[in-house]
C-alpha positions as CSV (number, residue, x, y, z in Angstrom):
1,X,-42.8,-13.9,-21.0
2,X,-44.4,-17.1,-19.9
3,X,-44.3,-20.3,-22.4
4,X,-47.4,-21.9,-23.7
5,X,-48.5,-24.8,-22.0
6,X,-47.7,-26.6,-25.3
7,X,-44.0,-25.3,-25.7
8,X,-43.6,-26.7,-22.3
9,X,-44.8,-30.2,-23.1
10,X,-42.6,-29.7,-26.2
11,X,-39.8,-29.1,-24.0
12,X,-40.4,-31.8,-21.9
13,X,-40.9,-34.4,-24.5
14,X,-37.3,-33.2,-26.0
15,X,-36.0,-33.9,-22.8
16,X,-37.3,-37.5,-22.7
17,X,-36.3,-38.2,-25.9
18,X,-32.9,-36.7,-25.6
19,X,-32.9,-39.1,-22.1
20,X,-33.5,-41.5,-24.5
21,X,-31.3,-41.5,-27.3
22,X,-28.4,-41.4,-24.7
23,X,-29.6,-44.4,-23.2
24,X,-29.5,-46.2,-26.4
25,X,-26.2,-44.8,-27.3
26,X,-24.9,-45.9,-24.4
27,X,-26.3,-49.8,-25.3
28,X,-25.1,-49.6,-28.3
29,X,-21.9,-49.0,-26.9
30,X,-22.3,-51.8,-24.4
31,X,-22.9,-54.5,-27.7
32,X,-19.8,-52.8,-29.7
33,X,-17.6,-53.3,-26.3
34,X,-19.1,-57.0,-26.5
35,X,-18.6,-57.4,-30.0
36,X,-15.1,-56.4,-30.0
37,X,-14.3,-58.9,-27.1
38,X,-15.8,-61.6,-28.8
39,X,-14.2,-61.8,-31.6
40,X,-10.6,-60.2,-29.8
41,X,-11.3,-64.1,-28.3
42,X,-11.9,-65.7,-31.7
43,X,-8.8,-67.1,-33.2
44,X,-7.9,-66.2,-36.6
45,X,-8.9,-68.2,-40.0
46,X,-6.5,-70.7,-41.1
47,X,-4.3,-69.6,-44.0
48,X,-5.0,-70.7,-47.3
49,X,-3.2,-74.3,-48.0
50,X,-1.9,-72.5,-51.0
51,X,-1.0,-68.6,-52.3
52,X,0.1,-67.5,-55.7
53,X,2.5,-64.2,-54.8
54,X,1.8,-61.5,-57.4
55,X,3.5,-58.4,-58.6
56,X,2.6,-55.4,-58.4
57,X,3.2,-54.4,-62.2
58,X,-0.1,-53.6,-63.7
59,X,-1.0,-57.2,-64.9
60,X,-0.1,-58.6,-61.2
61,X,1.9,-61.1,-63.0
62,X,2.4,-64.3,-60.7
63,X,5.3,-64.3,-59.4
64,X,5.5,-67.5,-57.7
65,X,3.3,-70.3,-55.4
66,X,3.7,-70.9,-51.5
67,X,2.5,-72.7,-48.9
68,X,-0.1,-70.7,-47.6
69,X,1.7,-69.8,-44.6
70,X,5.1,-69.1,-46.2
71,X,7.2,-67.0,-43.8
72,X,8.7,-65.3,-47.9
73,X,5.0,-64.9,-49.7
74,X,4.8,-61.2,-49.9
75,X,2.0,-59.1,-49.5
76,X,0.1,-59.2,-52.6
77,X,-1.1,-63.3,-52.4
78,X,-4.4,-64.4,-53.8
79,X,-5.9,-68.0,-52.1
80,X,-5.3,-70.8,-54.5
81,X,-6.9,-74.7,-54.7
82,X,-4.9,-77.4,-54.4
83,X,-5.3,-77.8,-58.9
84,X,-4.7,-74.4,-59.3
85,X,-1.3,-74.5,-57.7
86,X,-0.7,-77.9,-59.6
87,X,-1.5,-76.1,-63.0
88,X,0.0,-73.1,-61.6
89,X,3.8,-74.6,-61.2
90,X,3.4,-77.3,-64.0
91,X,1.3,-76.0,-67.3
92,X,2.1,-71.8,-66.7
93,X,5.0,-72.4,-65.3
94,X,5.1,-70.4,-61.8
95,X,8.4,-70.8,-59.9
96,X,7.8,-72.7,-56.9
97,X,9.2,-70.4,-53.2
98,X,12.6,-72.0,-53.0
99,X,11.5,-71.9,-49.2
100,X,8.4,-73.6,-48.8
101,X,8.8,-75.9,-51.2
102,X,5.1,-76.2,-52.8
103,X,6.0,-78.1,-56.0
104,X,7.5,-81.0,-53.3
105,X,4.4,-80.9,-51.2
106,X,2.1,-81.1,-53.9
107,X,4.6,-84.2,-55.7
108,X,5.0,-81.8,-58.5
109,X,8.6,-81.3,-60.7
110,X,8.4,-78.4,-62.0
């Protein structure tokens, strides 16, 4: 059985666009290997100047304030401002890391 000449051009064409669509994988591959170097060259963001260090009860109770790169701030940390660690170790009463010190850096007595 011979094909149409219409099957063949449809054959053809899904060869193109198969020749195709590998070509574009292959850039977009090409701009992911890019991508990936570039930022594998971009150094990492600062820590925050200061963490609260919560629990892991159900209220994530705070458990107490670092310096935001405190070797002993746990994993569960949230970003804090310079007045919410003030207010923090002062008006709620957050212990300050016996570490880091915070409460000195920030000139607070807790």
């Amino acid at each position: 059985m011979t094909d149409s000449p219409r099957l063949v051009a449809l054959r053809f064409l899904e060869r193109v666009q198969l020749q195709d669509l590998e070509r574009t994988r292959r850039w977009i591959a090409q701009e992911e290997g890019r991508a990936a170097e570039e930022a594998a060259r971009r150094p990492p963001p600062p820590p925050p100047a200061w963490v609260v260090q919560r629990g892991i009860d159900g209220a994530r109770s705070p458990i107490a304030i670092h310096v935001g790169d405190c070797a002993m701030r746990g994993r569960h940390v949230q970003p804090l401002t310079r007045d919410q660690a003030v207010t923090g170790l002062v008006e709620h009463g957050v212990r300050p890391c016996p570490l880091c010190r915070p409460d000195t850096a920030l000139g607070v007595h807790a």
